[in-house]
N, C-alpha and C positions, 0 to 999 in steps of 0.2 A: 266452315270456311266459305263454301257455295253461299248458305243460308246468309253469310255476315254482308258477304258482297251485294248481295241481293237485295237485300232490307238497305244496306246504304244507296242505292239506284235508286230505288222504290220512292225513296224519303227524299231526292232531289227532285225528282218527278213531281212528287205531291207539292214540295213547297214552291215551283216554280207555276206550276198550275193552280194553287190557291190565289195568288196574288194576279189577278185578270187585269192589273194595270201593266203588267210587264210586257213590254213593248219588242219585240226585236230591233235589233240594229247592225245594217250590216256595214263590213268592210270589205271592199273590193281590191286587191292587190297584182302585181305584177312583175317579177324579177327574170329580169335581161342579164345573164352570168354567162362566163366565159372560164378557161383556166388552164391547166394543165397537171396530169396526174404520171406520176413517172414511180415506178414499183420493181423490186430486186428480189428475186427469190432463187431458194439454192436446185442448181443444175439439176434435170435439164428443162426448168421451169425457163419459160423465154423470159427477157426483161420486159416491162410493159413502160412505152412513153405514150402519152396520150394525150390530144391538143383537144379542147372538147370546146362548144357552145350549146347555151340549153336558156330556155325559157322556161317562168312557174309561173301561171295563174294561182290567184289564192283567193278565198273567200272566207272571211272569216265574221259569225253571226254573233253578238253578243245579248245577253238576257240581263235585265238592271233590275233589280230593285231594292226596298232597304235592307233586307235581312239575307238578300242572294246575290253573287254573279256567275254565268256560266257565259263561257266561251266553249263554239265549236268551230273547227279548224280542219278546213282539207285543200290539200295542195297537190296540183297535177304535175309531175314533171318531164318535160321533155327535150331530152337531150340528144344530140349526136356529137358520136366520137369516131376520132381516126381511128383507132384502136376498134374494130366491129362489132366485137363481142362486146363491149357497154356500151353501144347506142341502149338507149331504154326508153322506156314511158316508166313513168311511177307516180305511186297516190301515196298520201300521208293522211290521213284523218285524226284529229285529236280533240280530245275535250277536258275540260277543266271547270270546278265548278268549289265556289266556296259558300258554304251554307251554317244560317246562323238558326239553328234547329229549335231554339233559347237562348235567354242573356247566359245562360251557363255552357251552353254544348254547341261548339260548333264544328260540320261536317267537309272536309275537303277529299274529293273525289277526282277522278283523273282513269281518264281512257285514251287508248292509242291502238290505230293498227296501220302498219305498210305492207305494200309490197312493193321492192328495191334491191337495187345491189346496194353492198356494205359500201361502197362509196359515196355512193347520195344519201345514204341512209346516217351517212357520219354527219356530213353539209348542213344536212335538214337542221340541224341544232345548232344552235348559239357557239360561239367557240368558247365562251366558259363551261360549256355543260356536256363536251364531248367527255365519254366515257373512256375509263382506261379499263381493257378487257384484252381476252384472247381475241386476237384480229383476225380474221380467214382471210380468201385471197377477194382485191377488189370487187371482182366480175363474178363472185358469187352473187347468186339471186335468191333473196328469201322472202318471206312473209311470218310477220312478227303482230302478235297482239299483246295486250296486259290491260289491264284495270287495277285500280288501288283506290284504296280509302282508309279515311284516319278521321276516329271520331274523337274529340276530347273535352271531358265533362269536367268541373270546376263541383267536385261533390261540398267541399267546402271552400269559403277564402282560401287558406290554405292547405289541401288537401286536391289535386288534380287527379284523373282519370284519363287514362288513353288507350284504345284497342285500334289495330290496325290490319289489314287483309291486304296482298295482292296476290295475283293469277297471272299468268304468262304462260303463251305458247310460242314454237318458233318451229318454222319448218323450210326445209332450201329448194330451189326449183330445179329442175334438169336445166341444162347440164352439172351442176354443182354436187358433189357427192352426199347423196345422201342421208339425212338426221331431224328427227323431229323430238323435241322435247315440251314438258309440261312442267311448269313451277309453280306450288300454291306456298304461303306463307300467311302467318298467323302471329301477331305479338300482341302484346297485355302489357299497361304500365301501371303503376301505383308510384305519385312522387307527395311527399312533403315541402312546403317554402315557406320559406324565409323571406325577408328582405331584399339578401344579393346572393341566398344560395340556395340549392334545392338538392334533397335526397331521395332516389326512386328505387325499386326494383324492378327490373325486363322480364318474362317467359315469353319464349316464342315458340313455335315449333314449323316443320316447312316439310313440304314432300315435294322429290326430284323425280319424270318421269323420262327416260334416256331411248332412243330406239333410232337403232343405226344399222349401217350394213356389215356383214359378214364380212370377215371374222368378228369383227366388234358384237361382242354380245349386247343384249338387249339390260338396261340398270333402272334399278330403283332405289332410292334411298328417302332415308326418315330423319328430320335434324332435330333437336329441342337443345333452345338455349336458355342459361339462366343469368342475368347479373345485375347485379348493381349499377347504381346509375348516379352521379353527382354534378351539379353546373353550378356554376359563379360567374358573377359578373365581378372583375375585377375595377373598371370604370364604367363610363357615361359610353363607351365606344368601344373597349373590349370585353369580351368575357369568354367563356371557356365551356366545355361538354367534356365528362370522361367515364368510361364504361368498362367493366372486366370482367369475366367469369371464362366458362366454360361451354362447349358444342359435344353435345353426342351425338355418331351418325351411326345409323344403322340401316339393314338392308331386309326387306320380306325376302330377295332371291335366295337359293337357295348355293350354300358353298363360301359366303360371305361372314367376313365376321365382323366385330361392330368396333370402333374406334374411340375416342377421345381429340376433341383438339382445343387449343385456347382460343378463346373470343374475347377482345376489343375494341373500343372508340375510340380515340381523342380529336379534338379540336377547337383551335382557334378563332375567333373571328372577330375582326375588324372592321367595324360599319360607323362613318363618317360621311355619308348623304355629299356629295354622289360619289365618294371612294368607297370603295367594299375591297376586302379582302377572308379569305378563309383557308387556312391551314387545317389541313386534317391525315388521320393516319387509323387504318381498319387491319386488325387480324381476325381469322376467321374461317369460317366454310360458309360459301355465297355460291348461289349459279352466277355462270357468268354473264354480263348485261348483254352481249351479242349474240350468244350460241346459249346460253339455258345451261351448258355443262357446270358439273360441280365439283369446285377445286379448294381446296387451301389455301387461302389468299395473302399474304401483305401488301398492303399499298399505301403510298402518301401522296396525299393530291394538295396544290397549289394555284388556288384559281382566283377572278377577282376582276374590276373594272377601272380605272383612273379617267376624270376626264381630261383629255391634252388641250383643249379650249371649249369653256363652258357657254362663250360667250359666241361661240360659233357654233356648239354641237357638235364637237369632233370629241370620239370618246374612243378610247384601247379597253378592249377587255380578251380574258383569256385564260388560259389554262395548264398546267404543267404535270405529269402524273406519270408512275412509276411501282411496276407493279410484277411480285415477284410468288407465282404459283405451282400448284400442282394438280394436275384433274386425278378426282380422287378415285376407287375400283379397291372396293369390300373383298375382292375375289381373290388379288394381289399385294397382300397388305406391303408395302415397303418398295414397289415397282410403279408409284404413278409416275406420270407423263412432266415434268416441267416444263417453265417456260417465263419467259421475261419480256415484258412488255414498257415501253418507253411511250409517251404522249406529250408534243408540245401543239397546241394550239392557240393563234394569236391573231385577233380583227383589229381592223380600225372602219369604224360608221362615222361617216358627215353626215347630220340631216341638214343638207341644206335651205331644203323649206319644213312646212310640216306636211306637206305630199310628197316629198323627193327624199330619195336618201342615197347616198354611194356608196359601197363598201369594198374591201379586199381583207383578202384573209389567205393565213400561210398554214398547213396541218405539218407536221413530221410526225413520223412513226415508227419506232425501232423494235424490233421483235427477235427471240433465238427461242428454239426449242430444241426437245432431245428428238422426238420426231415427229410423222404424221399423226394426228390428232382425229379421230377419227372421220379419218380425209382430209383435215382439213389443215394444209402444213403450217406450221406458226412460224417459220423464221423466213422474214421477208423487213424491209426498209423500203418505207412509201412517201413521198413528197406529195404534198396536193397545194396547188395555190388555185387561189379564186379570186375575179374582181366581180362586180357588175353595178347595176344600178335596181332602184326599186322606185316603183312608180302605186301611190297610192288613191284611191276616190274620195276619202275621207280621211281626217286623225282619227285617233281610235278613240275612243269614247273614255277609255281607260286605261293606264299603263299594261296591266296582266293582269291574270287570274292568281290568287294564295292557293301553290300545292305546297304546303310544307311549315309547318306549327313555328312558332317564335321560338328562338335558340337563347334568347336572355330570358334570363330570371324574371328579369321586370318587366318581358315582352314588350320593348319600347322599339326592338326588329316586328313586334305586329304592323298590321296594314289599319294604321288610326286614320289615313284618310278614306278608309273603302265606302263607308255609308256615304260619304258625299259622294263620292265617283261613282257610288252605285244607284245614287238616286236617279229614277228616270230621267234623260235628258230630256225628252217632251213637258217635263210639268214644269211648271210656276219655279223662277231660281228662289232661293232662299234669301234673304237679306243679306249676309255674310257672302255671298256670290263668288264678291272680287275681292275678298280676303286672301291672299297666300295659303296653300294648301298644307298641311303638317306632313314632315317629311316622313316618305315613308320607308318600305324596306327596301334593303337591298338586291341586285340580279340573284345572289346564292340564294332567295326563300319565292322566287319564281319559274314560272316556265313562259316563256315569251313565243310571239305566234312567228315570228319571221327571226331568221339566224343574225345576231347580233345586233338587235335593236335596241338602241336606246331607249331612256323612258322618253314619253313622247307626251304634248302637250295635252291635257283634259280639254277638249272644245268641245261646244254644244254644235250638232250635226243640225244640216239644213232644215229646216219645217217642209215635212211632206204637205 
């Protein structure tokens, strides 16, 4: 797992340092937000209403060339609230890199680390990409890393290869009670295509490292899954992903016994440049995206972008998700912990220039659990609104970075315009220049540097 991670770093490394024309390019950013965050939790938890203002410097570095892009990304934030206990400082550092390793194998890699309360730590993302998870209370303070990577080889026309890795730690800071965890994950594909359909088989396998306070015992668990994999494109604009088998977990502790559960994918998805939509629905055993805990999951997520005037720039996107678990303990077979978790999140962006942009945006959050979670109580209803504005020094060179492989058959959700976008903006335009770009993917197979930005116009940056 170490080793897989490692050689994919290594290999983005090398291919951006081979190429001595790759030029940096930066973006310099600035968001002016405001809001209000009002949270409910059960007696004799106090209610929290909280009126906040906070600025983010951002900086964000982009790397061009034909066969690479890497963005990296860190953002300061600094807020005060009436509420005491979340005034904060916080950092975001993220990277993103997509690499064309050969005409057959290309590499998408992705790093993140903060440290934050779960409340900024929601913000910092797009309102289509907020996670539906076990929630802790706001004004918990953590520090969270992960890396991931997905390599995928084309061994024939029809015949594809894909191995993937990611790593995750997470830990809470005082006053917050408590818990540090560690998640390594490991899958392997093999798929066959067709035309408009593809048949694959999964193995994965994952290890959970759990370590909390007393009485909470200290967990480890071991997953391996196996299944089948099939995708169709049903049109030009929809197509489908669906996936079934089985999860074994098991534990090294001692006093634990090993279980069974079923494993899942489906989904949807509706890409019509610039409408996106994706239906999706997961069973399973996953750590959870905010705490590392590992539960039993169902969920079905509804997320997705509409523009309300193209001709303006005003675009809605967002997010709807619904999510019903159980943290799992080897120790206890038939006494885990439940819990249900609700998510709506919904923006609206004006770019009114292509330096200026407005936004607001509204969170809800519904939560119940059976109880404290280790420490960290799950039944709580959280409101969050946000307005502000965002002030830029440049467009961005480029829409985003590719974290996440084409979901059609006929990969026509790939990024067909990235060689142009990726071509140095310093060198010579191409002929074709001011040709109309080919549309590319949608917000669901990106990660974007600032929370709910639109795609944003390709311009060639000032001449140093």
């Amino acid at each position: 797992m170490v080793r897989a991670t490692s050689t994919a770093v290594c290999a983005a490394l090398v291919a951006f340092a081979s190429d001595a024309a790759a030029q940096p390019i930066a973006v310099e950013r600035i968001r002016l937000q405001g809001g209000y965050i009002g949270e409910a939790r059960p007696e004799p938890a106090p209610h929290l209403d909280d009126v906040w203002i906070g600025a983010v410097p951002q900086l964000t570095v982009f790397w061009l060339t034909p066969d690479a892009t890497l963005s990296i990304d860190y953002q300061l934030t600094a807020a005060l609230h009436s509420f005491n206990s979340l005034s904060e400082i916080a950092n975001l550092l993220t990277l993103a890199s997509a690499i064309d390793l050969s005409r057959r194998t290309r590499l998408l890699l992705t790093a993140e680390g903060a440290q934050s309360t779960y409340s900024n730590y929601l913000i910092s993302r797009p309102a289509g990409a907020a996670p539906v998870a076990l929630y802790p209370s706001a004004g918990n303070r953590v520090i969270t890393g992960r890396v991931s990577e997905v390599i995928s080889h084309d061994l024939t026309p029809a015949v594809r290869l894909e191995q993937d890795a990611t790593l995750g730690v997470f830990t809470t800071l005082a006053p917050s009670p408590p818990l540090d965890t560690f998640f390594a994950d490991l899958g392997g594909l093999v798929e066959r295509t067709w035309r408009r359909d593809a048949l694959g088989a999964e193995l994965r396998s994952g290890y959970v490292n759990i370590k909390a306070f007393p009485p909470v015992p200290d967990q480890q668990f071991v997953t391996v899954t196996a299944a089948p994999r099939w995708r169709h494109d049903w049109t030009t604009t929809v197509s489908s992903a669906l996936s079934g088998g089985a999860t074994a977990v098991l534990s090294p502790d001692a006093g634990t016994a090993p279980r069974a559960a079923p494993f899942g994918r489906a989904s949807v998805l509706y890409n019509a440049l610039p409408t996106t939509a994706e239906l999706s629905y997961q069973v399973g055993v996953f750590p959870s995206v905010l705490t590392g805990l590992l539960a039993e999951t169902n969920q079905v997520t509804l997320q997705g972008t509409v523009p309300i005037s193209e001709h303006h720039r005003v675009f809605f996107g967002g997010s709807v998700g619904y999510q019903h678990a159980s943290l799992i303990d080897l120790r206890n077979l038939g006494n885990d912990l439940t819990y249900d978790s609700f998510l709506s999140d919904v923006g609206v962006t004006w770019q009114v220039s292509p330096l200026m942009q407005v936004f607001g945006r509204y969170q809800f959050i519904a939560q119940v659990g059976d109880a404290n979670a280790v420490g960290l109580n799950p039944s709580l209803l959280r409101d969050f609104f946000i307005v502000g504005v965002q002030l830029s020094s440049r467009p961005s060179p480029i829409e985003a970075v590719q974290t996440r492989l084409p979901q059609r058959v006929d990969q026509t959700d790939a990024p067909r315009a990235a060689p142009a976008a990726r071509r140095d903006p310093r060198a010579p335009a191409p002929a074709d220049a001011d040709a109309p770009p080919p549309e590319g993917p949608g917000p669901t197979r990106w990660i974007h540097t600032t929370p709910a930005l639109p795609p944003q116009p390709v311009s060639e940056p000032d001449a140093d």
